[in-house]
Every structure is written in structure tokens, then in C-alpha cells.
N, C-alpha and C positions, 0 to 999 in steps of 0.2 A: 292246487286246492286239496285239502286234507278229506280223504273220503270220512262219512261220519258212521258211528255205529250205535247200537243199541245198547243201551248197560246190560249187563248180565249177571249172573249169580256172581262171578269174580271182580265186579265192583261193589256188588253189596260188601261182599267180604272185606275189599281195602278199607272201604268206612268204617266197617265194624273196628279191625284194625286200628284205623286213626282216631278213632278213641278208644280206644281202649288202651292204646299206644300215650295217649295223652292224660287219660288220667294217672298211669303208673307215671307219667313223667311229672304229674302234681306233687302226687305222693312222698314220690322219690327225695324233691327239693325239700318237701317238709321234713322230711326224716331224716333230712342232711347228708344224705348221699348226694354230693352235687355232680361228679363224674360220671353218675350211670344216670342222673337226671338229663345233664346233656347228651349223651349216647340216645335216650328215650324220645329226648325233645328231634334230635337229626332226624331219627326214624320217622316220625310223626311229619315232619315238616317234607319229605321223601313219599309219604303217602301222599299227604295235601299237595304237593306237587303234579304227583301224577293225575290225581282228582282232578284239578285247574285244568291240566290239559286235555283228559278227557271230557271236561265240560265245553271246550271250545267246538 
């Protein structure tokens, strides 16, 4: 059984991160950088990962 813990200032912070992370990853595709769009979107999807699994 996964013991559970409290969020803290260091999950505020991923959030903030994961978007912020995702908006330059909008941006990016618009602007036609599609390489550093995907590099942007990994990152992003890397935070929202560990999110999910802290919400368990």
C-alpha cells in the first residue's frame, strides 16, 4: 500500500511548470518550431505524469 502524503510547495511548483511548460509548447507548434514543440509537449506530459501519480 502506497503511503500518502500532503502536497507541498514542490507540487505547487510542478503545476506551475506544467503549464507553463504547455503553453510554450502551444506557442512553439504555432510558430513552426515543431522539434522543440515536441521536446516541450515530453516535458509537460513528464510533469502530468508525476501529478496522476501523486494524486493516487
Amino acid at each position: 500500500m502506497k503511503e500518502t502524503t500532503t502536497p507541498d510547495l514542490g507540487d505547487l511548483v510542478i503545476v506551475l511548470l506544467a503549464s507553463t511548460l504547455a503553453g510554450l509548447r502551444d506557442r512553439l507548434a504555432d510558430d513552426g518550431f515543431q522539434d522543440a514543440s515536441e521536446l516541450a509537449a515530453e516535458l509537460t506530459e513528464r510533469c502530468d505524469d508525476y501529478l496522476s501519480e501523486m494524486a493516487r
